[in-house]
N, C-alpha and C positions, 0 to 999 in steps of 0.2 A: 081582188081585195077580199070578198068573200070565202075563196080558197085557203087565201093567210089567213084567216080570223078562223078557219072549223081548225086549220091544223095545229092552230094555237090551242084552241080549247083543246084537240084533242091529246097533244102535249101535254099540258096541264093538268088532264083525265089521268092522262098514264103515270106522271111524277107524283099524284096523290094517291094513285092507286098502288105505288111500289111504298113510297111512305107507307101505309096504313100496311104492306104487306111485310115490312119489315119488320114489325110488333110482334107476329108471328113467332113462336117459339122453334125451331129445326131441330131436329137431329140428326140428320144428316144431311150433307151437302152434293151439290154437284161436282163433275172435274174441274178443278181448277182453283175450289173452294175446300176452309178446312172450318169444323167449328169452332167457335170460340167463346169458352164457358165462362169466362167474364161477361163477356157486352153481353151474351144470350144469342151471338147470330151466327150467317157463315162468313168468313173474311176470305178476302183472294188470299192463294199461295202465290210469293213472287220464284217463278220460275227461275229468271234470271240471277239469283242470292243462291240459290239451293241448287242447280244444274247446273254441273261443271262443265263448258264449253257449249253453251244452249244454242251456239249461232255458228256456224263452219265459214269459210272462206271469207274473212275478214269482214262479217257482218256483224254489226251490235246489235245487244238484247234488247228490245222494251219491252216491261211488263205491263199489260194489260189484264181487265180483270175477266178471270178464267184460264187466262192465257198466256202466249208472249210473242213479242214480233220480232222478228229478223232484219233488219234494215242495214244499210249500206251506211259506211262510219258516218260519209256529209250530209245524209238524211236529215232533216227539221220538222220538229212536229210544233205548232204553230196554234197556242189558243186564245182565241180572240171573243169575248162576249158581246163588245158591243159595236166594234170597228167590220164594215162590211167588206163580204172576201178580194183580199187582192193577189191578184195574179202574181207569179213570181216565174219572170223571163226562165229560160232554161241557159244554164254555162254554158257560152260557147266550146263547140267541139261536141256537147253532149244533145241529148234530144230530149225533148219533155216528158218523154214516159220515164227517164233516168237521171233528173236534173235531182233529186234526193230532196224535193222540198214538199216536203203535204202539208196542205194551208186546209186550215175548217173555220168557216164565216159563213156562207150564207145556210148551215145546218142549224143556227141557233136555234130554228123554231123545233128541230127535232133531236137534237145531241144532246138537250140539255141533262147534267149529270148531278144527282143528288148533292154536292159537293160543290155546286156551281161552276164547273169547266166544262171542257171539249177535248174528247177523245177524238184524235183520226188518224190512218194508217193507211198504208198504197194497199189494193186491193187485192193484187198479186200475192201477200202473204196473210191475207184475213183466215183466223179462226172460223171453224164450226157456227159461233155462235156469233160473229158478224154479219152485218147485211152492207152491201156494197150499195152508195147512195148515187148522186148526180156527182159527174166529174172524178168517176173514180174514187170517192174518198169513202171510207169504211166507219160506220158509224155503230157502237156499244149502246145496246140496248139493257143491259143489265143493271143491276146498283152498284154500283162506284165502290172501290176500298177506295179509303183517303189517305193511303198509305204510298201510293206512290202517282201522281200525277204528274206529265210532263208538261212544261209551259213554256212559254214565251218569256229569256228573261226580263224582255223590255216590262210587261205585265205583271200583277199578283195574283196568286190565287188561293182558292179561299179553301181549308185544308177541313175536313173534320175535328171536332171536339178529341183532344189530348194530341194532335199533331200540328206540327207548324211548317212551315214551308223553312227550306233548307238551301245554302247559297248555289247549289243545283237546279232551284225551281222546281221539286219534288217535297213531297210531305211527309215530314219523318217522325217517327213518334220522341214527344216532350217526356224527358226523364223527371216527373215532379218530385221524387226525392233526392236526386242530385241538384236539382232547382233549387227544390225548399219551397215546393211552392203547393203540396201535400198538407193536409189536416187531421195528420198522424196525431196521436199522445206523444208527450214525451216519451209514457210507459212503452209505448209501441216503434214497432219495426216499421218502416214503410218497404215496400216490395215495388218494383217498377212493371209494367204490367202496358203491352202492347197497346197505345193511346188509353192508360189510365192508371191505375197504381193501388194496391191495398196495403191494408192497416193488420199486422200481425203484432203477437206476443211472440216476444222472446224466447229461445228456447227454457225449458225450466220453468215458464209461465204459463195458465190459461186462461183465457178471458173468462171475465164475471162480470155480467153488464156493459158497460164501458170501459173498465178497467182492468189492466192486466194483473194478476192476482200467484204471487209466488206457490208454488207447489211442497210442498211439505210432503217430499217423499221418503224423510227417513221412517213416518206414521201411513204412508200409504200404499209404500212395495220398498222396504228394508230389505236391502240387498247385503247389507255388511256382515262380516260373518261375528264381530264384536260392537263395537261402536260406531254410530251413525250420525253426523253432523251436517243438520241441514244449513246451505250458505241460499244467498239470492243466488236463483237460477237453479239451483244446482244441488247436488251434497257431496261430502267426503266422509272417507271412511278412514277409522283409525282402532289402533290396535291396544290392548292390556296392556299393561307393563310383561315384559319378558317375550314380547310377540311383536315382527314386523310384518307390515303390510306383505305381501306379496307381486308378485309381477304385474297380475288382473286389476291390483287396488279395489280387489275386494275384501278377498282372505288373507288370514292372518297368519304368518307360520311363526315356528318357535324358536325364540334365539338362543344358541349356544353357547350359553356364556361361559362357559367352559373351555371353549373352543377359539374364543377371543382372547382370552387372558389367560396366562400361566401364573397369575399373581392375587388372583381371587381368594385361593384357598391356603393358608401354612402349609397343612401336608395335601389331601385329595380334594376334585371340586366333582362331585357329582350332580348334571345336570338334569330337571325335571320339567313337566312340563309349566311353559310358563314363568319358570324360577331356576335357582341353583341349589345346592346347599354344602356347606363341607364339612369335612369326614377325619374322623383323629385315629390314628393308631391304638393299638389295646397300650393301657396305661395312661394315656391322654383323654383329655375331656374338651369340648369346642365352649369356647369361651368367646364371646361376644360375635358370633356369628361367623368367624373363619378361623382365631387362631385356635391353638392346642396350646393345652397347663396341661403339667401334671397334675395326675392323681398320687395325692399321698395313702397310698395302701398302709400305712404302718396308721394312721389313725382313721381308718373307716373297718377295712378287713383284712388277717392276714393270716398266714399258719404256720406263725412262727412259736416256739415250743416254752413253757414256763424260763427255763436255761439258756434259753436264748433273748438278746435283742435285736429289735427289728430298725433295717437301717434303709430308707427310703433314698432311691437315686432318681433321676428323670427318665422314667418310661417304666418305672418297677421298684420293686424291693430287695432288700435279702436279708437273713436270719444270720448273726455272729452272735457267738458264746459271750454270756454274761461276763465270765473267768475264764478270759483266755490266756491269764500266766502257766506257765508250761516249768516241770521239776526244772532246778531248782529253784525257779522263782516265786513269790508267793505273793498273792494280792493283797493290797492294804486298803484302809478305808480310804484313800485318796484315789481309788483305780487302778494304780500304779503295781506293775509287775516289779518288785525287789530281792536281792538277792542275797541273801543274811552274808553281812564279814566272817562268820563264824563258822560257815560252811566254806571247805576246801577247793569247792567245784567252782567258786564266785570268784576268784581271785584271778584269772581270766577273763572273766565275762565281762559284760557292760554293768555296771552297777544297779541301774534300773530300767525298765522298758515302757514306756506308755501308746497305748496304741489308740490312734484317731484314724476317722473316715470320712471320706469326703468322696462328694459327684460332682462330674463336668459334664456338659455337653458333649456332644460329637464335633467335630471338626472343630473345635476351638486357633479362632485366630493365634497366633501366636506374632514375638514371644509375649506370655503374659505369666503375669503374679499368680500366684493358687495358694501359698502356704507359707506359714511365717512360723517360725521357730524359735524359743524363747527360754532361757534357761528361768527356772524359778525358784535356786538358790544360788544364792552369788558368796562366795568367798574370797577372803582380802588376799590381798599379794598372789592374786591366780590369775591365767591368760585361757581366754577360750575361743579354742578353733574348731573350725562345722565343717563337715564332707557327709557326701552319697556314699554310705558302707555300702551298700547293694539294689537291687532293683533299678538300675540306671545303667544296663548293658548297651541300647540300644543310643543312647545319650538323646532320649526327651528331655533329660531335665538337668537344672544346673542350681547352682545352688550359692548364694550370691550374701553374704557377709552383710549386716546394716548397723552392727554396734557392735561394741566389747559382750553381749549379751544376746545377740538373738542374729537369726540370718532369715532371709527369702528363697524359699524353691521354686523356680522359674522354669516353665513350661516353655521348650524352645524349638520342640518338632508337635506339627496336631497328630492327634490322637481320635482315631475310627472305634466306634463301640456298634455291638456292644463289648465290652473289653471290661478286663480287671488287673492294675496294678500296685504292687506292694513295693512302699520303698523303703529303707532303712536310714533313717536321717539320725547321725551323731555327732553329738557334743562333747567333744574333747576337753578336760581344763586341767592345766597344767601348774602347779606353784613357782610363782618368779624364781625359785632358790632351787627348783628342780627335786624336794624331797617329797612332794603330792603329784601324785596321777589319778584319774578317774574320770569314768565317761558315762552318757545317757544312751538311752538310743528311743527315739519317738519313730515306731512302726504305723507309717501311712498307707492306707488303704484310699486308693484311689478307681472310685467306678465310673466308668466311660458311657454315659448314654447312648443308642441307637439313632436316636436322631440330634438335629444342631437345633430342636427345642426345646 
């Protein structure tokens, strides 16, 4: 009686003195143990998770702490706190030293394990750091991981803080933020943490106090190479107008707008950085930021001579003679080249000549209207008929009747400039009774611009 009562207290000695020795801070640990900078201590390694094939010839692992055992598959390890040890017959055929059952009851007064169970194992594969007791059975003197205990499933056992016993009868660590059962912020992350779990901020966040506190990093390390927009968590970066992000989504490169659209600019698109701009041919001016207008040279500047007028077309000018009636005809105040009855050279000729000018574009659609011709004395009992005298070899133009008095010259092939042509349009009129003849001729100057604006 006496013997049970020192060994008890001296149990009791020992289980308070590893208590108080586990307060103890380590940094380093023994074989079998790793640190762990959470709790503050050393926790077993389980061998048997981490070594691939720990046990050869159809033995199973058990991990122990420091260690691991090898045991035979029908092996039983058997924890009992308060029921006293019972024997367990050996299978026939087999012998007691290989019946695979180790039973641990009457070591209570000395196995006991921080964790409240019993460790035992056949002694034939006892660790270093085992001591083999009465009856063969091998008893763990070290602090307990409560990370894996084997048991009796008839029994429960009682696992460490952050683990629970598992329908294996081993103690596995409680996921509390898969639970929900964690006293995270909402602000915060929870992290699961081998029997325990910690309180993190977000990426993008730092703690301040208790609370997780957004980072304002476009003010604290601006990475952007233009614009910096801080979001929760996070920032994003954004570009000028005329600039996109780049592949890094940091930098900014520069779009070619130029290079996107053929339809940016009327005539050239010159791309800059950041921007575009477009560009008019000489004679032209950019009017409202892409097209081209002419410049009218005949009312800014020009060098055309007192004797001359100056006749503006799209994309330029040019200088015609004030008087350009030619012997015998003679100019009247009306403009008009005439050609006296009285002279013998006119009695052939056209009776009068009036010369106009006019500019078209380049490539003109066709066919179209350009010029209308119009007699501007009319005589009774007279028929008047209109033809192309000349300047119409090529047949651009046609020339199309619209009253007893005036016709249309219609443009019916386009015409590429820069180019110049002359055409000779006359008006025949003839007296119903056949004793008047007499004809016009309106000399058309037609200038082709360079471009189709």
């Amino acid at each position: 009686m006496l013997k049970a009562l020192f060994l008890t207290m001296l149990t009791l000695a020992l289980v308070k003195s590893q208590d108080t020795e586990e307060t103890i801070t380590y940094t380093q640990c023994t074989d079998g143990y790793e640190w762990d900078p959470v709790r503050q201590q050393c926790k077993d390694i389980d061998e048997c998770d981490i070594v691939p094939d720990a046990c050869k010839g159809g033995m199973k692992c058990v991990n122990h702490y420091g260690g691991y055992l090898c045991l035979p598959k029908t092996a039983q390890i058997i924890v009992n706190n308060e029921q006293p040890q019972q024997e367990t017959q050996p299978a026939e055929g087999t012998s007691g030293a290989t019946t695979g059952v180790v039973a641990a009851s009457s070591m209570a007064t000395s196995g006991v394990l921080p964790g409240g169970g019993f460790v035992a194992s056949a002694a034939a594969v006892a660790g270093p750091e085992m001591q083999t007791g009465r009856n063969n059975f091998v008893i763990r003197r070290n602090p307990a991981d409560p990370q894996r205990i084997p048991s009796n499933p008839s029994h429960r056992i009682q696992c460490a803080a952050g683990y629970e016993q598992s329908e294996h009868n081993v103690c596995q660590d409680i996921d509390e933020c898969t639970a929900g059962t964690h006293n995270c912020r909402a602000d915060q992350v929870c992290i699961n943490l081998r029997g325990s779990f910690a309180c993190q901020c977000p990426p993008g966040y730092q703690k301040r106090g208790e609370q997780c506190v957004d980072i304002n990093e476009c003010d604290a390390s601006n990475q952007c190479a233009q614009q910096c927009y801080n979001i929760l968590g996070s920032f994003i970066c954004q570009c000028n107008q005329g600039y996109e992000l780049s592949s890094d989504r940091l930098n900014c490169e520069d779009i070619d707008e130029c290079r996107t659209s053929s339809y940016l600019c009327q005539y050239q698109c010159v791309n800059e950085p950041g921007k575009f701009s477009c560009m008019c041919p000489q004679g032209y001016q950019v009017v409202r930021s892409r097209t081209c207008q002419d410049i009218n040279e005949c009312e800014t500047t020009n060098e055309c001579r007192e004797d001359e007028m100056c006749w503006n077309y799209h994309g330029g000018f040019r200088c015609y003679p004030r008087n350009p009636c030619q012997d015998p005809y003679i100019l009247t105040p009306e403009n008009r080249c005439v050609c006296p009855v009285s002279n013998a050279m006119c009695r052939e000729l056209p009776q009068s000549i009036v010369y106009k000018y006019m500019s078209i574009r380049s490539d003109r659609s066709v066919p179209s209207d350009i010029f209308q011709i119009q007699a501007t004395t009319i005589y009774a009992n007279t028929i008047n008929t209109f033809r192309i005298k000349s300047g119409n070899e090529n047949g651009e133009f046609y020339l199309r009747q619209t009253s007893p008095v005036s016709a249309m010259l219609v443009l019916v092939k386009s015409l590429s400039g820069p180019r110049e042509h002359i055409v000779d349009l006359e008006m025949l009129t003839v007296s119903s009774i056949g004793t008047f003849r007499t004809s016009s001729v309106l000399r058309l100057t037609i200038i082709v611009g360079p471009f189709s604006f």
